[in-house]
C-alpha positions as CSV (number, residue, x, y, z in Angstrom):
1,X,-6.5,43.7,-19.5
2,X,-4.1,40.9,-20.5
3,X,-5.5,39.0,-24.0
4,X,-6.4,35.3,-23.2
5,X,-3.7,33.2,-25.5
6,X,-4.7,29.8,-26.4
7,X,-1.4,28.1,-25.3
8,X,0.9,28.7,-22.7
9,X,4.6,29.6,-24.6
10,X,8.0,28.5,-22.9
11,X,11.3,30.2,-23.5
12,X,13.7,26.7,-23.0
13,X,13.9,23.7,-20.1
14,X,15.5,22.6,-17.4
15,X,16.4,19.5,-15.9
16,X,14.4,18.9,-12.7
17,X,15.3,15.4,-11.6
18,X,13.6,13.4,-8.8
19,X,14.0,14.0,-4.9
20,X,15.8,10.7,-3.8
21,X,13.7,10.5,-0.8
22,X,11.1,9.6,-3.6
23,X,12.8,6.0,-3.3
24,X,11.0,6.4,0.1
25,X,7.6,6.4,-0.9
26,X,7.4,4.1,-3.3
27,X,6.1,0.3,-3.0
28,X,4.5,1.7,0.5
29,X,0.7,-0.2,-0.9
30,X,2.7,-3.6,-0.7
31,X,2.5,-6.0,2.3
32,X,5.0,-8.9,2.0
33,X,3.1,-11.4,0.1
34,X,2.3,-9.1,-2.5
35,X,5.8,-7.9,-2.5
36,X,7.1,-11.5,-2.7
37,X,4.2,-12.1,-5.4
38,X,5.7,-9.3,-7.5
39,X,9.3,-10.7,-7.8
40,X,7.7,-13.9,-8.5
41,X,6.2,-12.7,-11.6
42,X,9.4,-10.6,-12.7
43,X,10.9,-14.3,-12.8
44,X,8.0,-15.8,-14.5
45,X,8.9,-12.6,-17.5
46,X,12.3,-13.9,-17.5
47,X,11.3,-17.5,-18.5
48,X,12.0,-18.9,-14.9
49,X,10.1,-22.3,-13.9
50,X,11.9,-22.5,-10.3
51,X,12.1,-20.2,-7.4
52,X,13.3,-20.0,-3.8
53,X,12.6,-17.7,-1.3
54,X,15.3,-18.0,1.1
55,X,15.1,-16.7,4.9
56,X,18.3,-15.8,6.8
57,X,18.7,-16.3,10.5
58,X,21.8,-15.2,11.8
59,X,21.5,-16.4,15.3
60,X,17.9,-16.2,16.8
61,X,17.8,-12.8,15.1
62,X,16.1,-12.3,10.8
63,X,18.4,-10.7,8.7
64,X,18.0,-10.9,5.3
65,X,15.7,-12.4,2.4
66,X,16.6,-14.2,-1.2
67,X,14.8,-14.6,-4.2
68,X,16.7,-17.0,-7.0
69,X,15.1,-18.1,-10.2
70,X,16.5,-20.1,-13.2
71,X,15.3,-17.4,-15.5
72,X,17.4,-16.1,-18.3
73,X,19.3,-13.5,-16.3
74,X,20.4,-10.6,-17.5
75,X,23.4,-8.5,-19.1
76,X,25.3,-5.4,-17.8
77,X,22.5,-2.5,-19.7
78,X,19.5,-4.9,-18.7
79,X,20.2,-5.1,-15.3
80,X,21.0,-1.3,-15.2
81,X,18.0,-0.9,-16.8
82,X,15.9,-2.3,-14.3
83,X,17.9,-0.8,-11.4
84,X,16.6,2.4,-12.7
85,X,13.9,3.7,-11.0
86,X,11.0,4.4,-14.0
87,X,12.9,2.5,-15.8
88,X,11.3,1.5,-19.8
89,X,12.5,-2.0,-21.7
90,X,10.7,-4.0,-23.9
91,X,8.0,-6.1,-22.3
92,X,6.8,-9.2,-24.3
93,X,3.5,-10.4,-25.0
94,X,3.5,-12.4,-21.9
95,X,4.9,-10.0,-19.4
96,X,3.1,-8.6,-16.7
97,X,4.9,-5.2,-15.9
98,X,5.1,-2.1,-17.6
99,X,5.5,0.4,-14.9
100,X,9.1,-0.4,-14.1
101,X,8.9,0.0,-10.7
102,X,8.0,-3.5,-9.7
103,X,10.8,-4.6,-8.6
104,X,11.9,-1.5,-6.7
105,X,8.4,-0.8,-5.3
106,X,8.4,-4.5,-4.3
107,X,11.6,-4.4,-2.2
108,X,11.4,-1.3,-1.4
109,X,8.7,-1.7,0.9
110,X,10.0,-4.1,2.6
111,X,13.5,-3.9,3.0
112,X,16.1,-0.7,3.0
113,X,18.8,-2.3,0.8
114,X,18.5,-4.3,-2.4
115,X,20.8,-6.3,-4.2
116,X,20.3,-7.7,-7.7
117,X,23.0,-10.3,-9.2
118,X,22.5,-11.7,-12.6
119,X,24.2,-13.3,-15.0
120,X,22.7,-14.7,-18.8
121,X,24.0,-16.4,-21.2
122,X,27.3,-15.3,-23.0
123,X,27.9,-12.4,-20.1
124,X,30.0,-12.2,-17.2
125,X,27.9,-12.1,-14.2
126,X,27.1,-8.3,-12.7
127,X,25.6,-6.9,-9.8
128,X,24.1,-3.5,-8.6
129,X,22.9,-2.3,-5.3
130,X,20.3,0.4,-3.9
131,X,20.7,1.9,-0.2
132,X,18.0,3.9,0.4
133,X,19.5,7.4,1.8
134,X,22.8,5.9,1.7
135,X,24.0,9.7,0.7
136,X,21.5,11.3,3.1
137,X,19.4,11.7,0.2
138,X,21.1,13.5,-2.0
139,X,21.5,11.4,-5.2
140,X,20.7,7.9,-7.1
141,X,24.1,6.6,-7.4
142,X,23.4,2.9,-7.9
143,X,26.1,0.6,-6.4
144,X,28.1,-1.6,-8.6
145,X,29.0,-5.0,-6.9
146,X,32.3,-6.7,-7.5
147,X,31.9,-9.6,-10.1
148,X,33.5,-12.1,-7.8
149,X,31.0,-11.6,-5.4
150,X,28.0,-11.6,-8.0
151,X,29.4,-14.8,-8.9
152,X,30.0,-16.3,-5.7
153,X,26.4,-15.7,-4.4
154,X,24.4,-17.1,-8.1
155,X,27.1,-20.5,-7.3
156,X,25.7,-21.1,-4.0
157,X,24.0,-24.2,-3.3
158,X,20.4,-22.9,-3.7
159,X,18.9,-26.3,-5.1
160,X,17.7,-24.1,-7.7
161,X,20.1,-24.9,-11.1
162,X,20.9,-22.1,-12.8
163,X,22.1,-23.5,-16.1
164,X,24.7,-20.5,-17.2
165,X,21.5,-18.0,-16.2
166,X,19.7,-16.9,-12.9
167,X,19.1,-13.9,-11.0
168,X,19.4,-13.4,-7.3
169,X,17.9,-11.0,-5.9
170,X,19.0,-10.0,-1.9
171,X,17.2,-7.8,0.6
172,X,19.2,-6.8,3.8
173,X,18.2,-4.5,6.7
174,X,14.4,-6.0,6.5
175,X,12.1,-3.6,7.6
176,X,9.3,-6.3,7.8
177,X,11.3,-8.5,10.1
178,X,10.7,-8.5,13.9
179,X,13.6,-6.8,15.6
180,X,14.3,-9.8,18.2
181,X,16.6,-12.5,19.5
182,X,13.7,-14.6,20.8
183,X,13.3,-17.8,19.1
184,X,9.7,-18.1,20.3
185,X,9.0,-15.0,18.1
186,X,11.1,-15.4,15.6
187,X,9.7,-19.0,15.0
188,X,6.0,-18.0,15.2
189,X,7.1,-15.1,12.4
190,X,8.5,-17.2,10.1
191,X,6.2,-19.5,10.4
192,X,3.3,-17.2,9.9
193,X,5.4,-15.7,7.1
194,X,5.9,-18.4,5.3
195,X,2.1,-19.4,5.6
196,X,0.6,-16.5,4.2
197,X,3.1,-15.6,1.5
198,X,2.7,-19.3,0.3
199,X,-1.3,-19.2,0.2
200,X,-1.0,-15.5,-1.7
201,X,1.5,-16.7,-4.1
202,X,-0.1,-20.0,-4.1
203,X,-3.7,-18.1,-5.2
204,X,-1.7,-15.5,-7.6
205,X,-0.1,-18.1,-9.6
206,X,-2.3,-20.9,-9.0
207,X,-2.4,-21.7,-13.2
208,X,0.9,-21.9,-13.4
209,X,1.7,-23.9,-10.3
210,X,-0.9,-26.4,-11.4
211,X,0.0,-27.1,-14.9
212,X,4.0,-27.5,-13.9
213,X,5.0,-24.5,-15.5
214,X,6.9,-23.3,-12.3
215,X,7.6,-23.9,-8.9
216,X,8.0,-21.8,-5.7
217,X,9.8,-23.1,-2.5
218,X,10.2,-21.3,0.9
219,X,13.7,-22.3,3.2
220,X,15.7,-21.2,6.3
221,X,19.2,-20.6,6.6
222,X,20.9,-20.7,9.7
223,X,24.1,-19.0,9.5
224,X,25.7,-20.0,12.4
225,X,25.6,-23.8,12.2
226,X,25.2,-23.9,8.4
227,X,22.1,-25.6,8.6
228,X,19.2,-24.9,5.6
229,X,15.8,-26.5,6.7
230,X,14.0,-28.7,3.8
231,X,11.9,-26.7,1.0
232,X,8.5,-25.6,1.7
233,X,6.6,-25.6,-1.4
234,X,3.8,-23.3,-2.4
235,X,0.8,-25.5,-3.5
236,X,-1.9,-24.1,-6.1
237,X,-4.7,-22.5,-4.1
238,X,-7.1,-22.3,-7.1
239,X,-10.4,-20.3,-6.0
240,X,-12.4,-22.2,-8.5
241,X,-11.2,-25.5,-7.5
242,X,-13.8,-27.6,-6.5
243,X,-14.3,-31.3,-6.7
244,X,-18.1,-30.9,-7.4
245,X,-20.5,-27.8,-8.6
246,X,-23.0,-26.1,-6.3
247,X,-25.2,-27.5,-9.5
248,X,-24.8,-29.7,-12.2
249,X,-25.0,-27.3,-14.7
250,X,-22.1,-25.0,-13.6
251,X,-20.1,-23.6,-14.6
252,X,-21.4,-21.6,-17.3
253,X,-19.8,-18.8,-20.0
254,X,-21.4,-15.3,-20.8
255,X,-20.4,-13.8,-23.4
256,X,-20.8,-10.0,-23.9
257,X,-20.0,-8.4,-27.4
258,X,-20.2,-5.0,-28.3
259,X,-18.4,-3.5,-31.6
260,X,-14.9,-4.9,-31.5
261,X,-15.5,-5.5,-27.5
262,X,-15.9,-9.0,-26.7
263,X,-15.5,-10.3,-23.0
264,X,-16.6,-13.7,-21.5
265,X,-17.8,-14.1,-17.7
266,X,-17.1,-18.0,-16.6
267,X,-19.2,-18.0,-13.6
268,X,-19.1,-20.6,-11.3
269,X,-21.2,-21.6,-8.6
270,X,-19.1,-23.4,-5.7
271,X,-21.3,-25.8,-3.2
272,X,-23.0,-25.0,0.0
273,X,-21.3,-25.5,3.4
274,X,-17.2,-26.2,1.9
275,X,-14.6,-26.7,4.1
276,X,-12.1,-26.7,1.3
277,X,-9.4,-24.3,1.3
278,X,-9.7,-23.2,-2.2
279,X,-13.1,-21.9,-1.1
280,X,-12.0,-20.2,2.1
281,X,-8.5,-18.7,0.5
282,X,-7.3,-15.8,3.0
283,X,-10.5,-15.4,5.5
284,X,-14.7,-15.0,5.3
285,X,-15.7,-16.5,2.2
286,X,-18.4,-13.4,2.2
287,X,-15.2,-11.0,1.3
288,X,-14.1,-13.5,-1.8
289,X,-17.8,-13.6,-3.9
290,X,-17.5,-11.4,-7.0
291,X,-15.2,-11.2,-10.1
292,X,-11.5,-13.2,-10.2
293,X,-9.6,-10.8,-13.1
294,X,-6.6,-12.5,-15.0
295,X,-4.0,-11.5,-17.3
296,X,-1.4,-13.2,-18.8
297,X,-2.8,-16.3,-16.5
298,X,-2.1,-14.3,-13.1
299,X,-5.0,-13.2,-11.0
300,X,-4.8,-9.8,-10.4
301,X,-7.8,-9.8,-8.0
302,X,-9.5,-12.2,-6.1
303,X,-13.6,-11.2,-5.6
304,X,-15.4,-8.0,-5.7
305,X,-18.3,-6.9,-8.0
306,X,-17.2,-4.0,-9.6
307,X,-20.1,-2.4,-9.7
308,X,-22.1,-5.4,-11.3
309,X,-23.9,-5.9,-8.2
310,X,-23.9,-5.0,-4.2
311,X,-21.5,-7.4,-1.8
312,X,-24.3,-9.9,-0.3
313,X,-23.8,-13.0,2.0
314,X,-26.2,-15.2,-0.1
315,X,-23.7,-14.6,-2.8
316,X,-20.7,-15.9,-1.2
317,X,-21.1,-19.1,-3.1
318,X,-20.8,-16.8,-6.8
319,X,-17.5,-16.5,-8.6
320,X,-17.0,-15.1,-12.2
321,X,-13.8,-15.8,-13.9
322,X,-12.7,-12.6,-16.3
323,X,-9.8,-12.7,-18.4
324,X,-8.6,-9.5,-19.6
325,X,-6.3,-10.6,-22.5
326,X,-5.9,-9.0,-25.9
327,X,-8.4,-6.8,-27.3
328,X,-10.3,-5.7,-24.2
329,X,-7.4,-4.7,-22.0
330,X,-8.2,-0.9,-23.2
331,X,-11.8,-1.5,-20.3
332,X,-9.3,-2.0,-17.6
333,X,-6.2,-0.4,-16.1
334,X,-3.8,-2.2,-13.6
335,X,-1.9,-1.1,-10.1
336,X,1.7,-0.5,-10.1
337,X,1.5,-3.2,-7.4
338,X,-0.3,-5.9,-9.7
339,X,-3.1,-6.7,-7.3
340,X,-6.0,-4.7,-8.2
341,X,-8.2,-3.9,-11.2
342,X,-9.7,-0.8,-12.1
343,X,-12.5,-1.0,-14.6
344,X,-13.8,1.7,-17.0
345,X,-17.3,3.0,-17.5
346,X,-18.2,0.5,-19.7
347,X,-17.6,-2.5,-17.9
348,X,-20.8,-2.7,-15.9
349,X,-22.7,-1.8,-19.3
350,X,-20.8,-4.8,-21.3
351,X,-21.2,-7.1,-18.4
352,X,-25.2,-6.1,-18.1
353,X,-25.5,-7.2,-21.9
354,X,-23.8,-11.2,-21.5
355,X,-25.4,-14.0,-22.0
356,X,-24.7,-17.4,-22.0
357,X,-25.7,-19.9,-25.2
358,X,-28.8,-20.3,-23.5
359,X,-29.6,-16.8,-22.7
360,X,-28.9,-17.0,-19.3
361,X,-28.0,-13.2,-18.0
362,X,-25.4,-12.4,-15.1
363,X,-29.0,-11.2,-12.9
364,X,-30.4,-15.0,-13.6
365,X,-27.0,-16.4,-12.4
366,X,-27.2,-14.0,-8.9
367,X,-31.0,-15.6,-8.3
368,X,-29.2,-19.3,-8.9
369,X,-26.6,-18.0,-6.2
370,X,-28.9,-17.4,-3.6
371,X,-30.8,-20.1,-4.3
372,X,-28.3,-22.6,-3.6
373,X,-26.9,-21.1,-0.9
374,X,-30.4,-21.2,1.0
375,X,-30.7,-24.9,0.0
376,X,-27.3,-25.4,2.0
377,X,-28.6,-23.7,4.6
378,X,-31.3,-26.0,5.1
379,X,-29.1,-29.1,4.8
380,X,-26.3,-28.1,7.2
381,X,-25.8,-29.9,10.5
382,X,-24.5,-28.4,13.7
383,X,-21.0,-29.9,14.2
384,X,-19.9,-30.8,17.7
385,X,-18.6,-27.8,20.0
386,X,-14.6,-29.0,20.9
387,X,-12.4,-26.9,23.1
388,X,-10.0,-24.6,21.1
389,X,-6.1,-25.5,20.6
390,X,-3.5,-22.8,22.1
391,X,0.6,-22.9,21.7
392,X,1.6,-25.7,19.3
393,X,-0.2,-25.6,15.9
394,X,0.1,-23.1,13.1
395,X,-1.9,-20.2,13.2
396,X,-3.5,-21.0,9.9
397,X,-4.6,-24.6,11.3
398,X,-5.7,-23.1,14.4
399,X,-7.8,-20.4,12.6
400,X,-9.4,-23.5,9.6
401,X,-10.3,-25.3,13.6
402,X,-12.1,-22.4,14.8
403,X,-13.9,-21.4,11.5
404,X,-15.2,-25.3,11.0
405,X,-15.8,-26.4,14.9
406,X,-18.0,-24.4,17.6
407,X,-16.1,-23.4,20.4
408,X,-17.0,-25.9,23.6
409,X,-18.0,-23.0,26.3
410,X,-16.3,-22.5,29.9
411,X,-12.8,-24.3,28.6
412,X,-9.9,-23.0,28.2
413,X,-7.7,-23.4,25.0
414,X,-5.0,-26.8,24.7
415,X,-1.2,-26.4,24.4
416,X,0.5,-29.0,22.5
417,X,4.1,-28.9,23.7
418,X,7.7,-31.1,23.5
419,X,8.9,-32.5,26.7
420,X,11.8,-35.0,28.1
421,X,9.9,-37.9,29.2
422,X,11.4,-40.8,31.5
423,X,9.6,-43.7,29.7
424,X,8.9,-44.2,26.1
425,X,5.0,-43.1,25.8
426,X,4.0,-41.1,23.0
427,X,2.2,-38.3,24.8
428,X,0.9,-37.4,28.3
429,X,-2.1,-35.3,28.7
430,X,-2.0,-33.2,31.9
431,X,-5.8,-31.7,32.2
432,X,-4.5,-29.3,35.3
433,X,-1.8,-27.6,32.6
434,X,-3.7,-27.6,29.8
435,X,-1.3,-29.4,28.2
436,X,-1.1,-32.2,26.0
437,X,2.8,-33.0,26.3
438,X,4.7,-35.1,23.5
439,X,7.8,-37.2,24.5
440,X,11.0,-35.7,22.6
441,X,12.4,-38.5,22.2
442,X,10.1,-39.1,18.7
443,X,10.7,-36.0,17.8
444,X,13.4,-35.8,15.5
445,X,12.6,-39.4,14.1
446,X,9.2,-37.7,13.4
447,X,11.4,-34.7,11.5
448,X,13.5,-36.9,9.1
449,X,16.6,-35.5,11.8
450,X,15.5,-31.9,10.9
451,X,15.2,-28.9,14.3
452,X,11.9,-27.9,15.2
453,X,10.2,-25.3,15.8
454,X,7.2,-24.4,18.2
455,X,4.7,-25.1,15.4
456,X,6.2,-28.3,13.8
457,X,4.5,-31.1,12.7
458,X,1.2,-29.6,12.4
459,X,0.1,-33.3,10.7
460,X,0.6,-35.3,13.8
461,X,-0.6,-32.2,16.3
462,X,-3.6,-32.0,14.7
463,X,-4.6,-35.9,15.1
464,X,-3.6,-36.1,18.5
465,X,-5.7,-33.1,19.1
466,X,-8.6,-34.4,17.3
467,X,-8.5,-37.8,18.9
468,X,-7.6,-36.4,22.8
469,X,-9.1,-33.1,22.7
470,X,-12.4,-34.0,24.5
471,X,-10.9,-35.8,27.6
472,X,-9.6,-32.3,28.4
473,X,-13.4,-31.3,28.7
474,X,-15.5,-31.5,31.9
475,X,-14.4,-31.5,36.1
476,X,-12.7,-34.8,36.2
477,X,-12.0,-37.8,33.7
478,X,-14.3,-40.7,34.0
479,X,-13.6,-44.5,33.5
480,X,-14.5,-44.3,29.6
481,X,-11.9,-41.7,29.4
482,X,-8.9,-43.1,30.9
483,X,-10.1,-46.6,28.9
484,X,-9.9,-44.4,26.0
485,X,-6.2,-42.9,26.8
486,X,-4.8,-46.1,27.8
487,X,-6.0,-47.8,24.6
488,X,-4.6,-44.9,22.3
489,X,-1.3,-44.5,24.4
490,X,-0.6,-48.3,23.9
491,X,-1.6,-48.9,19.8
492,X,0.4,-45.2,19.2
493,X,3.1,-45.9,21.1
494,X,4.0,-48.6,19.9
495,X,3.1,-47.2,16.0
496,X,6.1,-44.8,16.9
497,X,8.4,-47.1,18.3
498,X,8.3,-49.5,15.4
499,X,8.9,-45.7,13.2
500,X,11.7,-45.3,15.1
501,X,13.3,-49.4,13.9
């Protein structure tokens, strides 16, 4: 019988370098807001306070995807460096990453080719290329781009300035774009695109979009006619940012200390019944109670108890502010992909033990939870059932109408669509279509001269619809009614002929 040995002994190595079809797999827990989200922060690392996410339509048909920042660039080894798949640098104190595979697993999940120009100060500008099985899988040779062409793309006319430094980053052959020459489909995608990327960066970076430490913008390019739609700017969607506490003595900090462990819970209490965005974020307000982690001032997850207590609807109203800073990062450890937390064994013990100044534990602050939201419960009033808007308004205004107003029964849903009208009326509303039309000929007043889009002007859709909706209700329209439309169609048409003077 063999003797056990207490180590295992090796007689040399060999080099055993990755498959390439590993490029494959990795990124594949992104969607495109979090992949979007991810190149955002690489930007933020590289001391970049403007971005632009750039869409390109050749045709009726998506092509390809920009990212551009004002950051400080980088030199021929740094951007080879971070071309390299595992690739190590030097993170500072305020960086985020430290997988390097962001901004491959980023891209990589969305699109088949990426392209990274750079240039920083003192250095020539330099680019580098991946093509995912561009040798059938056989090796990582990394493409070098042509200098004249790195520089050519960071001078475009992005309405981002990159003062001697910038980075643009390219994806082509977009996985994630819909393979069609439809402009109804390829409006609603971009539009729906734009909307959700937006509210996810918007939430992720809300700190630093609120204190003017950066800005994000969303445009189109149309190749053919040269035309790039206005800038779409992602607003702050803070999940603590209410106008008024749930109670008057909220929010309140719990501190938990334990040997060189110290970690504060800001737990906030939002108020009964909100309509405001910053309170529904991305869906049910149910899936968003729990803990909000941060590091660095970016949230890397948005609700979720941890295992500091059970998901329950009375607590939808409870959020807990965590940052994970300094000393305590050792309790938690981070996804590649930046958007989730994993804590360690002690967490739940640590948070169990905080209290506030007052002695107030994280169980007394659950009981407060449930409390108000009852109390809100018993104040609410039943809102007015209104028949549902179809074609013409953003999905995300079209989902906020059917999450604050009842659905009026036994209708069915409103277009709000363009037409050519012969006289110069604002709108028309045809009850046997479904329809409410709007006269085209206000339409690109209304649009500073810009195209539309199916979903454009969601502003002046969305008060139409509130004011008209309920004439579109009922068998037949009765005097009151068509008093009604013939008072609105004679003080808004003439509001939108003195616009167009």
């Amino acid at each position: 019988m063999t003797e056990w040995s207490l180590t295992v002994p090796t007689e040399g190595s060999i080099e055993l370098p990755p498959d390439p079809r590993a490029m494959d797999a990795i990124g594949r827990n992104h969607s495109l807001p979090t992949a979007l989200a991810d190149l955002v922060d690489n930007s933020i690392d590289a001391g970049a306070t403007h971005v632009l996410v750039r869409i390109v339509k050749v045709g009726e048909r998506l092509t390809s995807l920009y990212v551009v920042d004002d950051g400080n660039g980088m030199s021929p080894d740094a951007i080879d460096s971070a071309m390299t798949v595992g690739g190590r640098r030097e993170y500072g104190d305020g960086d985020l990453g430290h997988f390097g595979l962001g901004l491959k697993a980023a891209s990589f999940s969305q699109a088949r080719i990426l392209t990274v120009m750079s240039r920083s100060a003192g250095h020539e500008a330099v680019g580098r290329r991946w093509r995912l099985a561009a040798d059938g899988g056989r090796s990582f040779a990394c493409d070098v781009v042509p200098r004249r062409f790195a520089e050519s793309e960071l001078d475009r006319d992005w309405g981002v300035e990159l003062r001697g430094s910038g980075t643009v980053i390219r994806w082509d052959d977009v996985v994630a774009f819909p393979v069609t020459d439809d402009p109804r489909r390829t409006d609603e995608f971009i539009d729906h695109m734009i909307t959700n990327a937006c509210q996810h960066i918007g939430m992720v970076f809300h700190r630093f979009l609120e204190q003017d430490r950066l800005s994000v913008d969303f445009d189109v390019h149309e190749v053919d006619t040269g035309f790039v739609g206005p800038p779409i700017p992602v607003t702050p969607l803070n999940p603590f940012g209410y106008a008024r506490s749930g109670r008057p003595d909220f929010p309140q900090t719990l501190t938990a200390e334990e040997g060189d462990l110290k970690l504060a819970f800001r737990c906030h209490l939002w108020p009964g019944q909100s309509g405001n965005p910053s309170f529904q974020l991305t869906g049910n307000p149910v899936s968003h109670q729990g803990l909000y982690f941060y590091r660095r001032d970016r949230l890397l997850q948005a609700g979720g108890w941890e295992g500091v207590h059970a998901p329950n609807p009375k607590l939808r109203l409870a959020r807990v502010e965590v940052d994970i800073d300094n000393d305590i990062i050792g309790l938690f450890r981070m996804n590649p992909e930046k958007s989730r937390v994993n804590v360690g064994p002690e967490f739940a013990r640590l948070a169990a033990s905080a209290r506030s100044a007052d002695g107030m534990s994280l169980d007394k602050y659950f009981d407060l939870a449930e409390a108000v939201y009852t109390e809100s419960r018993k104040r609410s009033t039943k809102r007015t059932p209104m028949v549902y808007p179809g074609a013409g308004l953003p999905p995300r205004v079209r989902d906020t109408i059917k999450r604050e107003i009842p659905e009026k029964s036994g209708e069915e849903p409103i277009d709000i669509r363009w037409d050519t009208f012969t006289d110069d009326l604002l709108f028309h509303v045809d009850r046997d279509r479904r329809t409410l039309w709007l006269n085209k000929r206000y339409r690109r007043m209304l649009l500073g001269g810009k195209h539309g889009g199916l979903n454009d002007l969601p502003l002046v859709k969305s008060l139409l619809y509130l004011l008209v909706s309920n004439v579109f209700e009922g068998s037949h329209l009765g005097p009151k009614d068509k008093d009604n439309i013939a008072l609105w169609q004679t003080i808004l048409t003439a509001a939108a002929r003195a616009e167009r003077q």
